[in-house]
C-alpha angles and dihedrals in degrees: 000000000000131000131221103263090047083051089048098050091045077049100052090042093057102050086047090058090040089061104031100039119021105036094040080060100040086058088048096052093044096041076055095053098042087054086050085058107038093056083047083064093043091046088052095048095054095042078048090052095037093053083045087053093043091051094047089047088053102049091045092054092046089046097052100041103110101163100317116130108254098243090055088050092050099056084055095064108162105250104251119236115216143140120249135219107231098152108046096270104318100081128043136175131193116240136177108233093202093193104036088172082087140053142175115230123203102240103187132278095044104304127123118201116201109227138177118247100261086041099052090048073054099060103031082054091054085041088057098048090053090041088049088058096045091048085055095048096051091045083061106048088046096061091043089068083036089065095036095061083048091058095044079047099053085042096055081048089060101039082053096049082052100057098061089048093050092053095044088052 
């Protein structure tokens, strides 16, 4: 069988490829599926906000209609004051959206599309659903490593358990 110093060094290799392999990509899998997650909650916010917008929009337009035709009530829509986020979270400006019936919508690599209301709530839905997927993915990769390392771990238990039992034979 094998002696101490052949179970030290399998020992040794296992534990390095516990710490330089499997738990680098462990943090990797679970820092992708926080950020996964994280644009699921963004994505929610804004369809929240967006469906919000779209309700105002349409009391005000059910409110201020005093014998106009709709569709000339509807070009009048109120401008819409806010502030908007232009430093993740840590600076914000105010700012007059003049036409709130429309929005751009970050859709990914740098590129804003501009919707309508009810189009953007369209996309963000169809975004969700893919994002869903992703977020589950990950998860799952995730614990696979996960149980990997649990695995390398339990190994490197039972070489260590064999090295006392090889010098006291």
């Amino acid at each position: 069988m094998a002696s101490a110093n052949e179970l030290h060094e399998k020992i040794k290799e296992y534990a390095s490829f516990i710490s330089q392999t499997l738990q680098p990509q462990l943090q990797t899998a679970v820092d992708a599926r926080d950020a996964t997650d994280a644009d699921i909650s963004e994505y929610t916010q804004l369809r929240n906000k967006l469906q919000y917008l779209e309700n105002e929009i349409k009391s005000d337009l059910s409110s201020s209609s005093t014998g106009e035709s709709t569709q000339s009530s509807a070009k009048k829509c109120k401008p819409l004051e806010a502030l908007v986020d232009i430093s993740h979270g840590t600076v914000y400006c105010r700012a007059v959206i003049p036409n709130p019936r429309t929005v751009y919508v970050d859709v990914g690599l740098g590129f804003m599309v501009e919707f309508t209301l009810q189009e953007a709530i369209g996309f963000i839905d169809k975004k969700l659903k893919y994002l869903d997927e992703v977020s589950k993915h990950r998860a799952s990769v995730a614990e696979g490593i996960a149980r990997d390392v649990e695995d390398a771990l339990e190994l490197l238990e039972e070489l260590g358990a064999e090295i006392p039992d090889r010098d006291t034979a």
